[in-house]
C-alpha positions in Angstrom: 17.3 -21.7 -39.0 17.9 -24.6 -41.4 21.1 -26.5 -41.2 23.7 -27.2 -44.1 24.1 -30.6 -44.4 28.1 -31.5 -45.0 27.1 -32.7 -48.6 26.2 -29.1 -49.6 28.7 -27.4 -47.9 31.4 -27.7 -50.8 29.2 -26.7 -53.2 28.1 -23.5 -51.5 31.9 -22.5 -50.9 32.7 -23.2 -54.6 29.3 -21.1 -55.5 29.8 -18.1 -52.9 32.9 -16.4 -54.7 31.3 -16.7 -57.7 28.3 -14.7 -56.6 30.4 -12.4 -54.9 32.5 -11.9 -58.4 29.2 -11.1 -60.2 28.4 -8.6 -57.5 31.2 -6.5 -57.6 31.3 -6.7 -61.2 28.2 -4.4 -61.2 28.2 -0.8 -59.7 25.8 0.4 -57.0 23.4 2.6 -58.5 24.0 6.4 -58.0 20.9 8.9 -56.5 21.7 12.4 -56.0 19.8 15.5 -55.3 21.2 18.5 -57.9 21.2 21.5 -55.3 21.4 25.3 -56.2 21.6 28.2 -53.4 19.8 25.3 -51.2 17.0 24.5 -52.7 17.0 20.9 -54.7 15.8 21.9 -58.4 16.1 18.4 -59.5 17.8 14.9 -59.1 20.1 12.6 -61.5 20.2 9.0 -61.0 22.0 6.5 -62.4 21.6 2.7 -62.5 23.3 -0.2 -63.7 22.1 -3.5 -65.1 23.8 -6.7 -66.9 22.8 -7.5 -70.4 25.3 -11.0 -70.8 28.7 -9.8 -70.9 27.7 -6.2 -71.3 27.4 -3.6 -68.3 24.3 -1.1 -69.3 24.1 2.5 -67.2 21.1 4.6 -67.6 21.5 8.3 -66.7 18.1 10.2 -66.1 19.1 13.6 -65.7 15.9 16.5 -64.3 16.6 19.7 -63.6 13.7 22.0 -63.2 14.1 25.3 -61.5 10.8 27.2 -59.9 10.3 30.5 -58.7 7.2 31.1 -57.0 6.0 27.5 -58.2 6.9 28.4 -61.7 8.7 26.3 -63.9 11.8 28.8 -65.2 14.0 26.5 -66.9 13.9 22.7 -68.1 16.6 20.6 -68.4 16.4 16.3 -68.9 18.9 14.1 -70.6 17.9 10.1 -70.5 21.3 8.4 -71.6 22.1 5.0 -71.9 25.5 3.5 -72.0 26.6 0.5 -73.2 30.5 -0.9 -71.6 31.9 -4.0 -72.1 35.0 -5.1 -69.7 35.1 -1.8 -69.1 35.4 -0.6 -72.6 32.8 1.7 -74.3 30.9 -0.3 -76.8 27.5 2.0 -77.5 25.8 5.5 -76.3 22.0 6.7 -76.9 20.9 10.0 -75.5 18.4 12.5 -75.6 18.3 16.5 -74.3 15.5 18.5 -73.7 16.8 22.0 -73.2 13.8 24.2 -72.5 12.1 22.3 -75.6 14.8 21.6 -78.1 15.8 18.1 -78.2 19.2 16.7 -79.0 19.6 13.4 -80.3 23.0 11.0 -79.9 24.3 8.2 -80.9 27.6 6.6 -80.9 29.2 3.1 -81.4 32.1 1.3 -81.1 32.9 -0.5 -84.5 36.5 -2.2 -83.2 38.8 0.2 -85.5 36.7 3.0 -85.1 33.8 4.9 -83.0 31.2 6.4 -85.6 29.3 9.5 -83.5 26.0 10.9 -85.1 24.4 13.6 -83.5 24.0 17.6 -84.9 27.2 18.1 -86.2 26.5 15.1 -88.8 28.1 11.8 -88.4 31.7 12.0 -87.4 34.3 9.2 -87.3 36.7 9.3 -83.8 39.5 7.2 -82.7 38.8 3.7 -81.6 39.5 4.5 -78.0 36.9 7.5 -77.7 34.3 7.4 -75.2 32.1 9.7 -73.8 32.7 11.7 -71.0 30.5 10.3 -68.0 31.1 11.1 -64.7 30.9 7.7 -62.7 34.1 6.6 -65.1 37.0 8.7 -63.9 39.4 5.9 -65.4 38.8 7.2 -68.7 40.0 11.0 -68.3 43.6 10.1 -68.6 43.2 7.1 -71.2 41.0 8.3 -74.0 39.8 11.1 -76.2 35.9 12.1 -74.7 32.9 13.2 -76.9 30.0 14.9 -75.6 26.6 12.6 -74.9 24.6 15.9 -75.6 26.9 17.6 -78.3 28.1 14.5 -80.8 31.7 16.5 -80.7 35.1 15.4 -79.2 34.9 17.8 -75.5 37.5 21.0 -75.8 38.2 20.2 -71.9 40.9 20.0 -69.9 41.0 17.8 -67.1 43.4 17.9 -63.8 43.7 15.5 -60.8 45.1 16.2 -57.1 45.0 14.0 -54.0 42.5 15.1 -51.2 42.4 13.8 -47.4 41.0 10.9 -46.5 41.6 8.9 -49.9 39.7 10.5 -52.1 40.9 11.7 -55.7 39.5 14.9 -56.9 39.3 15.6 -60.8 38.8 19.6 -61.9 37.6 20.0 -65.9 37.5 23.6 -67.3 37.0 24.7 -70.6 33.3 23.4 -71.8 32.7 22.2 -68.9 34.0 23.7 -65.1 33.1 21.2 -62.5 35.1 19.7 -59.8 34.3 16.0 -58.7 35.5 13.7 -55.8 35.9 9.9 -55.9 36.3 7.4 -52.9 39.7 5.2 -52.6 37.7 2.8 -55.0 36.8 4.9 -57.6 33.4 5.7 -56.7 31.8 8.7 -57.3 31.3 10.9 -54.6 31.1 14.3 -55.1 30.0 16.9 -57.7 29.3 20.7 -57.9 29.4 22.3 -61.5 28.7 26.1 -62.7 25.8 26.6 -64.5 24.5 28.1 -67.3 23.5 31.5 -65.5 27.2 31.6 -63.7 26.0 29.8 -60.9 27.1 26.5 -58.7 25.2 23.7 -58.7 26.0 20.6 -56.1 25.2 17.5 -56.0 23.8 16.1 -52.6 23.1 11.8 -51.5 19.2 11.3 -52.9 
């Protein structure tokens, strides 16, 4: 093992908290399995990069359903999100339902958010964001939009205390999921119904 001289030492203690700063500043990627009666029908992951000052998260959802080895449904949405000290700047995404494609885009202009997607261009609060499920700060804060609608969500969103420290958010209205989060805000947990009436779970990738 190579020895630290004294002469480097300071330097290295100045540079470690730094290092460690930049580390925490950026979220461990998230890699789940999306479950249904069992059987995985697809995965969503979700990683995190730094672009200068901004914080970039790329969501690549696939969800395709077999029966018999026969594709009966498809479902991807690639989504990238742009924060910036923890405040939404900008939002590109794409749905493929089954073959129809839906198209978003939102930005943050300072006194405004300006939302394009199939209901036209649409001007939102400042504060808007969309909602995305590994930022539970926002669900109190700020009105949410839909990355695959370009419309402010009609959701409602309640929070309870759980065992062991975690924080568990339930939405109903558009959307009726229940998620989990650690002591540090990390997501942990996520089951949703689905389209047919049926729950879908999220399990570690």
């Amino acid at each position: 093992m190579m020895k630290l001289t004294r002469r480097l030492l300071p330097g290295l203690a100045l540079a470690l908290p730094a290092a460690a700063r930049a580390q925490a500043a950026q979220p461990a990627d998230y890699r789940w399995k999306v479950m249904r009666n069992g059987t995985e029908i697809g995965s969503h992951n979700v990683t995190f990069s730094r672009r200068g000052e901004d914080l970039v998260a790329y969501s690549d959802v696939t969800v395709i359903p077999r029966v018999l080895g026969v594709v009966v449904y498809r479902f991807e949405h690639r989504y990238t999100e742009v924060t910036r000290a923890g405040r939404f700047v900008s939002v590109e995404s794409r749905q493929n339902r089954n073959g129809r494609i839906t198209d978003v885009r939102g930005e943050n202009r300072g006194d405004h958010v300006t939302l394009q997607g199939p209901e036209g261009t649409l001007r939102l609060p400042a504060d808007a964001a969309p909602l995305s499920w590994w930022e539970p700060q926002r669900y109190n804060r700020v009105p949410l939009f839909g990355s695959t609608t370009g419309k402010l969500m009609d959701i409602t969103l309640r929070q309870e205390s759980r065992p062991g420290g975690i924080t568990r958010w339930t939405t109903a209205g558009e959307v009726e999921a229940v998620l989990d989060y650690d002591a540090s805000g990390r997501w942990v947990g996520y089951s949703v119904k689905g389209d047919d009436g049926s729950t879908v779970l999220y399990a570690p990738g």
